[in-house]
C-alpha positions as CSV (number, residue, x, y, z in Angstrom):
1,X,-37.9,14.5,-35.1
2,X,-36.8,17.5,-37.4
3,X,-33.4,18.7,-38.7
4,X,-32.1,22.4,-37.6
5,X,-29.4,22.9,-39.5
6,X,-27.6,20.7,-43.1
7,X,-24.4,21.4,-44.1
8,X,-22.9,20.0,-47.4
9,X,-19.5,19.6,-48.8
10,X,-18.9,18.6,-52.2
11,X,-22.2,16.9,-52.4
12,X,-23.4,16.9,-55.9
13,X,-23.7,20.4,-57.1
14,X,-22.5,22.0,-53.8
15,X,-18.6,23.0,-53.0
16,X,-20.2,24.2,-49.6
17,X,-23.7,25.0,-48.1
18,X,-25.0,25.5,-44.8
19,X,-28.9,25.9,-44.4
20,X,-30.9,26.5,-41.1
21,X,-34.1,24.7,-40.7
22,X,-37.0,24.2,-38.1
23,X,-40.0,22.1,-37.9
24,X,-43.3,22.7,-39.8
25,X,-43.0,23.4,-43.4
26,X,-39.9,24.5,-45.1
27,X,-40.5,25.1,-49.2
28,X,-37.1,25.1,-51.5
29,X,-38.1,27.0,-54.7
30,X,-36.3,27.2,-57.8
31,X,-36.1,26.4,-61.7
32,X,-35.2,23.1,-62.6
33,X,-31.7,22.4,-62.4
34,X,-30.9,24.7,-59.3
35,X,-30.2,22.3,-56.8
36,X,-32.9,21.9,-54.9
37,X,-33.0,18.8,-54.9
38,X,-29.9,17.9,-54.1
39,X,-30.7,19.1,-50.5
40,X,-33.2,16.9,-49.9
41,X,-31.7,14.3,-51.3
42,X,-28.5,14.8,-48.9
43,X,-31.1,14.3,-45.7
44,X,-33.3,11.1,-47.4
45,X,-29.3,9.6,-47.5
46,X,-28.7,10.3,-43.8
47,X,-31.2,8.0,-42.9
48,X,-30.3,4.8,-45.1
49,X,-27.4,5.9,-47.0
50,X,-28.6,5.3,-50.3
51,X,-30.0,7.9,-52.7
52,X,-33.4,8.1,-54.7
53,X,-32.1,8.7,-57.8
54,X,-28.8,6.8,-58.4
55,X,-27.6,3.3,-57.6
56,X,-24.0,4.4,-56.6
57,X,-22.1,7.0,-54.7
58,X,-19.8,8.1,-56.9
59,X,-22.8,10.7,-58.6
60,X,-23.1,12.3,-55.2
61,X,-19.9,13.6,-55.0
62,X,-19.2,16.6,-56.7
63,X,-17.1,16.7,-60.4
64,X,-13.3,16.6,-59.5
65,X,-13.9,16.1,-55.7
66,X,-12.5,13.1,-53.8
67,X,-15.1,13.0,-50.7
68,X,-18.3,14.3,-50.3
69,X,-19.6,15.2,-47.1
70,X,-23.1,15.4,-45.3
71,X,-23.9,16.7,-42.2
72,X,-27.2,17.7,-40.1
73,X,-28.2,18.7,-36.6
74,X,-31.3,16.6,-35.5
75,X,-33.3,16.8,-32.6
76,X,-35.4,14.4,-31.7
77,X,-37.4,14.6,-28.3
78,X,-35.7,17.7,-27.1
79,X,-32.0,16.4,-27.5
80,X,-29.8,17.6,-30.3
81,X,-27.2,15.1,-32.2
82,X,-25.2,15.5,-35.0
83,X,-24.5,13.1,-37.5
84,X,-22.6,13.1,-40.2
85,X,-21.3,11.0,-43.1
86,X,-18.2,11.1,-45.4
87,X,-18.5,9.4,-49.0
88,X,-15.5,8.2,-50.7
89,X,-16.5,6.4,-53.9
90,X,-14.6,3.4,-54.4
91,X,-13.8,2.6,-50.3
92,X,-15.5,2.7,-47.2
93,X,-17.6,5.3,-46.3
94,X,-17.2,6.8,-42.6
95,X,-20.5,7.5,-40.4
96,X,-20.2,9.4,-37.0
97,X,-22.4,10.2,-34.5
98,X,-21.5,13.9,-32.2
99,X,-18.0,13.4,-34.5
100,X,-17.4,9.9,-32.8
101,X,-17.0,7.4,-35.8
102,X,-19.0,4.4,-35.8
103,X,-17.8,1.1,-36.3
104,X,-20.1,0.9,-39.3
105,X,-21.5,3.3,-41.5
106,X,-24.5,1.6,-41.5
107,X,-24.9,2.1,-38.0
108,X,-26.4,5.6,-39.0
109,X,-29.4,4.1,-40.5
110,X,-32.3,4.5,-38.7
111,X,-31.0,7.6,-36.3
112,X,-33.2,9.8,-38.3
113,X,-36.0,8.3,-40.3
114,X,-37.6,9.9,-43.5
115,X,-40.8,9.3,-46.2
116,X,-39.7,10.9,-49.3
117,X,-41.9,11.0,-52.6
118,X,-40.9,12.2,-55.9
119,X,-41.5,11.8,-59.5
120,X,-39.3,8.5,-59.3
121,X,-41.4,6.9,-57.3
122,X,-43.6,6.1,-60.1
123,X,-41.1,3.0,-60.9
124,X,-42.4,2.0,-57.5
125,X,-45.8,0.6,-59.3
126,X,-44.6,0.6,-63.3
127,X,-41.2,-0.5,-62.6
128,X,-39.7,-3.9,-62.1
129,X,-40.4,-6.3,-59.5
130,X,-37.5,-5.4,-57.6
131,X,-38.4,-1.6,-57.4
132,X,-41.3,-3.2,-54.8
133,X,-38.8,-5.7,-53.2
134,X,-36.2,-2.4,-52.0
135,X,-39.9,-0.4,-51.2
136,X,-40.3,-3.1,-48.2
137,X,-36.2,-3.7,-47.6
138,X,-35.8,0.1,-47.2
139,X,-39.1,0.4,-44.9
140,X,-38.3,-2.4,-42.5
141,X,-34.7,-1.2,-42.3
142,X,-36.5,2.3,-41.1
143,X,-38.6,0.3,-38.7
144,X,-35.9,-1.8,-37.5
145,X,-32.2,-0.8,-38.3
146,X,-30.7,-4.7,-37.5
147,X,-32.4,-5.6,-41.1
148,X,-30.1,-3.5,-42.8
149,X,-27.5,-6.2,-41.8
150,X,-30.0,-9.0,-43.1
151,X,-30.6,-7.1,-46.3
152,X,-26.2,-7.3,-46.5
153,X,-25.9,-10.8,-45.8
154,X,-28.7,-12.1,-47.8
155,X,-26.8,-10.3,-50.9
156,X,-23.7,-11.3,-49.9
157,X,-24.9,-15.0,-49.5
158,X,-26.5,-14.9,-53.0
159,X,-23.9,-13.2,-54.8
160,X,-21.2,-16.2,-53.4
161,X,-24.1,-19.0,-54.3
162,X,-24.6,-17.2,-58.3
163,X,-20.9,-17.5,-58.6
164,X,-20.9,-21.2,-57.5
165,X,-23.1,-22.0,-60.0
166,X,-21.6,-20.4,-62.5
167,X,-18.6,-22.3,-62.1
168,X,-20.4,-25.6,-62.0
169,X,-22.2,-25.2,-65.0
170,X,-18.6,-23.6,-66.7
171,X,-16.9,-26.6,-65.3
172,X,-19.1,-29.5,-66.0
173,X,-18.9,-30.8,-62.9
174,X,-21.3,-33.5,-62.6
175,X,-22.5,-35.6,-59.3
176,X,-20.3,-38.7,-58.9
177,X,-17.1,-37.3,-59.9
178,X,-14.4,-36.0,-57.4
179,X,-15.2,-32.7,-58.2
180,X,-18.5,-32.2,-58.6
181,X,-19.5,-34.1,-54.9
182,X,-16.7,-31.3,-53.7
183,X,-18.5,-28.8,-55.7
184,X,-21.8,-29.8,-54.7
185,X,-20.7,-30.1,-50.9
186,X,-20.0,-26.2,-51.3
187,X,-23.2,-25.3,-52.9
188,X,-24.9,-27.0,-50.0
189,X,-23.3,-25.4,-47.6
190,X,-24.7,-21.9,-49.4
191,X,-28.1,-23.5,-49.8
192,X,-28.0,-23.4,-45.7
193,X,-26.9,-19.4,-45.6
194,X,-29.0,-18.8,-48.5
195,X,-32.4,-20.8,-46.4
196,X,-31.6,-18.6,-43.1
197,X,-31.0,-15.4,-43.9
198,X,-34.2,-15.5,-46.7
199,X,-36.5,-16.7,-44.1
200,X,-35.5,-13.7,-41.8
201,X,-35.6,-11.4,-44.6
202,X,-38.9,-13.2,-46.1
203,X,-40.4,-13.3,-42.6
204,X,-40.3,-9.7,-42.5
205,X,-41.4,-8.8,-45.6
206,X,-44.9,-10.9,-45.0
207,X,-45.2,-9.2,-41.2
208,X,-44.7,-5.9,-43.0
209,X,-47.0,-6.0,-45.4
210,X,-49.2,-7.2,-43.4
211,X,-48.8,-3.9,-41.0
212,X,-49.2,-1.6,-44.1
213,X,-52.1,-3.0,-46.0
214,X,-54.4,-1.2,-44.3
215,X,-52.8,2.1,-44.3
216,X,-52.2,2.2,-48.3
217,X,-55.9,1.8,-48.7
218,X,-56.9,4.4,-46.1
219,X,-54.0,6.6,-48.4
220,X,-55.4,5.3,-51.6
221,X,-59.0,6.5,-50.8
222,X,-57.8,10.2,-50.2
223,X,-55.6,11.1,-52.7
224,X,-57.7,9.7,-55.5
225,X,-61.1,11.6,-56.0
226,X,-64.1,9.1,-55.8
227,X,-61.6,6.0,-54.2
228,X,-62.7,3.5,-50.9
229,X,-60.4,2.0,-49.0
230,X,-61.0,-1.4,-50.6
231,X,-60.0,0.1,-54.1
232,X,-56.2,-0.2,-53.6
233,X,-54.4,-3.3,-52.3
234,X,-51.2,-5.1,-51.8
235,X,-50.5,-8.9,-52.0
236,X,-47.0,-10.1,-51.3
237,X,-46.3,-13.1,-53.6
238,X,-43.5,-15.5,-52.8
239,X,-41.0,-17.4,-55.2
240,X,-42.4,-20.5,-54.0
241,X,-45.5,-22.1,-52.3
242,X,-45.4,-21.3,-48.6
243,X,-47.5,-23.8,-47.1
244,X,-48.7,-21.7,-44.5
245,X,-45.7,-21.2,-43.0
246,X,-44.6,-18.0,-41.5
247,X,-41.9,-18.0,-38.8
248,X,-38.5,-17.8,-39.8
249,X,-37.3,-21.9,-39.1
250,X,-40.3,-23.2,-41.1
251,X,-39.6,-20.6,-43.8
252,X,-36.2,-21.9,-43.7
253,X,-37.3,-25.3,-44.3
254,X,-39.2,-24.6,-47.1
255,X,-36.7,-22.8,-48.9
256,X,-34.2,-25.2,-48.3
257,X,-36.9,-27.9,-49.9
258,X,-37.6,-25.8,-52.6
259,X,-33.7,-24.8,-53.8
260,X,-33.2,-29.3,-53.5
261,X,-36.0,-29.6,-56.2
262,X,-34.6,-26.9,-57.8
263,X,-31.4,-27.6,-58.3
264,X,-30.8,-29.1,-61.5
265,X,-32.6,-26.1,-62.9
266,X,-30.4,-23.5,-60.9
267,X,-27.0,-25.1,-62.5
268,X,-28.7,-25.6,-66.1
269,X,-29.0,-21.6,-65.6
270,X,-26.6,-20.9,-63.3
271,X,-28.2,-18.0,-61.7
272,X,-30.4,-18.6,-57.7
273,X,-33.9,-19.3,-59.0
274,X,-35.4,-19.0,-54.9
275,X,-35.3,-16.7,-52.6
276,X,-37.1,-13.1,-51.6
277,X,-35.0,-11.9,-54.5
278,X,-37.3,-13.3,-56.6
279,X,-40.5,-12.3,-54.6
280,X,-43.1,-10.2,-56.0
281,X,-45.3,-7.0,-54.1
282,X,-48.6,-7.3,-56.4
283,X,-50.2,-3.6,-56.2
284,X,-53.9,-4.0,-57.4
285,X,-56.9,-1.1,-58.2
286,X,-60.5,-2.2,-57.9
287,X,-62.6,-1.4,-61.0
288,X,-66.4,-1.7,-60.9
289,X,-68.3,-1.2,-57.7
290,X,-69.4,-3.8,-54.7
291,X,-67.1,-7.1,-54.1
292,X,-67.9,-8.6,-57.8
293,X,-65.5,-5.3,-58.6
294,X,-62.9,-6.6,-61.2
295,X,-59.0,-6.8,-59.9
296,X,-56.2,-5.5,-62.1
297,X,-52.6,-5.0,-61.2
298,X,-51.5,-1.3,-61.7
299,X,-48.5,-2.1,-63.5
300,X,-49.5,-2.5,-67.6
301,X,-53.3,-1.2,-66.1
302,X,-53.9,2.2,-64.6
303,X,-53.6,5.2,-66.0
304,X,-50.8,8.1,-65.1
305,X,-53.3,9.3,-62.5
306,X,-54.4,6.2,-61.0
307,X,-50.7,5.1,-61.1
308,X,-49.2,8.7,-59.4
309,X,-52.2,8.4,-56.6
310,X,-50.9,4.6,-56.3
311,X,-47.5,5.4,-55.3
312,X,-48.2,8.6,-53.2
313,X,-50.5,6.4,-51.0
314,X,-47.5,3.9,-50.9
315,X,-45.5,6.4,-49.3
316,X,-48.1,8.2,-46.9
317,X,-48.9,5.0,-45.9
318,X,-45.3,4.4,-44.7
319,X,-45.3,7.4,-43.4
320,X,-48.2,6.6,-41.3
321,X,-46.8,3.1,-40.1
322,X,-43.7,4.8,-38.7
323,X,-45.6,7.2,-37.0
324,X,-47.4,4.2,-35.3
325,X,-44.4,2.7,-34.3
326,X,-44.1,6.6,-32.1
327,X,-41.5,8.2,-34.0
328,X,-42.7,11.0,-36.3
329,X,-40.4,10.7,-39.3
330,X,-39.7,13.5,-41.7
331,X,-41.1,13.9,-44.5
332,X,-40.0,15.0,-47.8
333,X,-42.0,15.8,-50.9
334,X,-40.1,16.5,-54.0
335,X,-41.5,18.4,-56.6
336,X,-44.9,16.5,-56.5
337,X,-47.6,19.5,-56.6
338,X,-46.4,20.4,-60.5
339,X,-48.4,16.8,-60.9
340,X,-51.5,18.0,-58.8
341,X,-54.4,20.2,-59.3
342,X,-55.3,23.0,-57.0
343,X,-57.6,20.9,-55.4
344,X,-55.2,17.3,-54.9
345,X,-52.7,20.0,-53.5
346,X,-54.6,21.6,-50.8
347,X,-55.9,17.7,-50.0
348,X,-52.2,16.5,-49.7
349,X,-51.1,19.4,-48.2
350,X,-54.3,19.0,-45.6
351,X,-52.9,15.2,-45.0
352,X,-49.7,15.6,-43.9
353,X,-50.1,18.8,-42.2
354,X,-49.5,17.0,-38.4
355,X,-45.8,16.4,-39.4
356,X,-43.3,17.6,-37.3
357,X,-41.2,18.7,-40.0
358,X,-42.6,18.6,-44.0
359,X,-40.1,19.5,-46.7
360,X,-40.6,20.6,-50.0
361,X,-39.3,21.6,-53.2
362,X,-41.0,23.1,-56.1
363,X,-39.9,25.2,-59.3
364,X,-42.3,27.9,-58.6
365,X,-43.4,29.0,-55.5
366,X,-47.1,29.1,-56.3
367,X,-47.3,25.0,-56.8
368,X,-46.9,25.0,-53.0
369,X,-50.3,24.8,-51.1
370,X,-50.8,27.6,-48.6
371,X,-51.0,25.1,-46.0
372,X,-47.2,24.1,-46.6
373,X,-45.4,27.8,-46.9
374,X,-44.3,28.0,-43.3
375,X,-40.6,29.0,-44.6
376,X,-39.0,29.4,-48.4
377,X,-35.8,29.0,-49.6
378,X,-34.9,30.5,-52.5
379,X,-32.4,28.3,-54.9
380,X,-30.6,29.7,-57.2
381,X,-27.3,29.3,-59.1
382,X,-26.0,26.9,-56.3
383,X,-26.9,29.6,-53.5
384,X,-30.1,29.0,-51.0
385,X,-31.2,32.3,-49.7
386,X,-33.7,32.7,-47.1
387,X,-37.2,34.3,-49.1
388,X,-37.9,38.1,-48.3
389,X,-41.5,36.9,-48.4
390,X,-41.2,33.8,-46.6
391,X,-43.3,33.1,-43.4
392,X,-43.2,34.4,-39.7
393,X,-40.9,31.9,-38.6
394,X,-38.0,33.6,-41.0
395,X,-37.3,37.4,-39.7
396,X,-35.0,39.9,-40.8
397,X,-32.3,39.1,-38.8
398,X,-31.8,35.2,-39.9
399,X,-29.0,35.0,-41.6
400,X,-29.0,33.6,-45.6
401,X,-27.9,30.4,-46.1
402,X,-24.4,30.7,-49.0
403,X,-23.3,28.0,-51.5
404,X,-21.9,27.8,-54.8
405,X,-21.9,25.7,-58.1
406,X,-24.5,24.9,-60.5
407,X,-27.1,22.6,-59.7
408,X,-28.4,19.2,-61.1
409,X,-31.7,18.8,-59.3
């Protein structure tokens, strides 16, 4: 799977833009600021319509624009598609496929799959829990598009159920009066939605993990000098004992057991207190050698280095599991060799060199390995010019890629 061609409109920093692209390596060089980024960003939202750096839409459309627009030419297997999606802060966004509209935008996600690692990833091992928890949620929805509508409910059921309790503790509604029994009859109605859709969600988190424990170690051991595969490892840790269940009705059962016992505690608080929203992904380093090594999490433990090589094998690892699943995904590495040596460079450079399509961004071109300079795109001042000096792929006669604006990544 690679993109050919992305065309912007009123997408952060760009009015318009049109770039050409191929598979192989394709390097966007610029000073901070230019908009590089931006253009990788744009493809990482095509395939789950949520950006890397911000929490809401309304930052990727441009200042003083209404809609923002994204748009690339994919092919995949030797067919070519389009697909394209229309942001409108504030209302529905519009997804279409070969300019039919799908009933639901997030009936894009999934059509073309990417790994993307930047310098934000680091809140992937120092941030908060639930920097893990959307790790896994935006993985399995990669691996299996449906979950994107479990991830939906599950919020939607929780947001309903926080709000119930609210108003029961607000009210005072106590068991035994009119109200409260009605009240209460509500909330268990909620605990019911809030069981099912967990244990699908929580059932898929423990498969995945599962699936991707091996690969982060293989990950961990080459990116970080002197590592084995047993050095780095991921335990997922539930809100509440398990019991050794697994399958999505006895997971069901068990959180519905759990939120009972719970539930003096919930309305005291008024907030859910169980649930895969309040699971934990443990990310641990091995220090010492042999199996007496000592275990420490990496959050509050490693160092910058031990920490960057953590979440780089985090993402080549889910890189490799998609592959698995026999669909090569593409994948994006933004400005990460400014945090590598000569040497980590060339090795990363070595480990992804079998992708179909690897794209890069980097403030100056000579923090990209040689291994990764198949093509260059020079951005500058909102325009992305093809690079006199870029590689055999780009001739004389390809045409530069024109946009304008300033740029913000």
């Amino acid at each position: 799977m690679h993109v050919v061609r992305l065309v912007l409109v009123d997408f952060r920093s760009y009015p318009e833009v049109e770039v050409e692209l191929g598979p192989g390596a394709t390097a966007f060089v610029g000073r901070n600021g230019q908009g590089k980024t931006n253009l990788v960003e744009a493809i990482d939202y095509l395939s789950r319509l949520s950006s890397h750096r911000v929490s809401s839409d309304q930052a990727l459309v441009r200042a003083g624009a209404e809609r923002a627009l994204v748009r690339a030419v994919v092919v995949k297997d030797g067919r070519e598609a389009t697909l394209e999606v229309e942001l409108h802060p504030g209302r529905a966004n519009k997804a279409r496929v070969n300019r039919s509209t799908l009933p639901r935008p997030r009936d894009l996600v999934g059509l073309v799959r990417t790994v993307m690692f930047s310098p934000e990833d680091l809140a992937l091992v120092k941030g908060d829990p639930s920097e893990r928890r959307r790790f896994l949620d935006d993985l399995l929805v990669l691996r299996a598009p449906r979950f994107a509508g479990v991830r939906s409910d599950y919020e939607r059921v929780l947001k309903q159920r926080n709000a119930l309790l609210k108003n029961l503790r607000a009210g005072g509604h106590r068991p035994g009066t009119a109200s409260g029994d009605a009240a209460l009859g509500t909330l268990e109605v909620w605990d019911e939605h809030l069981a099912r859709t967990g244990a699908e969600l929580l059932a898929a988190r423990l498969r995945l993990v599962e699936d991707l424990r091996d690969h982060v170690g293989a990950a961990y051991a080459a990116v970080a000098r002197g590592a084995t595969r047993e050095d780095a490892r991921m335990t997922y840790q539930p809100s509440l004992e398990l019991d050794g269940a697994t399958d999505v009705d006895a997971l069901a059962a068990t959180l519905l057991a759990e939120v009972a016992r719970r539930r003096r505690d919930e309305i005291d608080r008024a907030v859910s207190l169980v649930g895969p929203h309040r699971d934990e992904l443990l990310l641990t380093l091995g220090t010492g050698p042999g199996p007496d090594a000592v275990r420490l999490p990496v959050r509050g433990y490693a160092s910058h280095g031990e920490s960057w090589s953590t979440a780089l094998a985090l993402r080549l690892a889910s890189y490799d599991l998609l592959r698995d699943d026999g669909d090569d995904p593409i994948l994006i590495l933004d400005d990460v060799f400014a945090e590598l040596d000569a040497e980590r460079r060339t090795q990363l450079a070595d480990l992804v060199a079998g992708a179909e399509q690897v794209l890069v961004t980097a403030a100056v071109a000579e923090d990209v390995p040689p291994g990764l300079r198949g093509r260059r795109h020079d951005v500058a001042g909102g325009t992305v010019s093809v690079a006199r000096e870029a590689g055999p792929d780009v001739g004389p006669g390809t045409r530069p890629e024109v946009g304008e604006g300033g740029g913000d990544g």
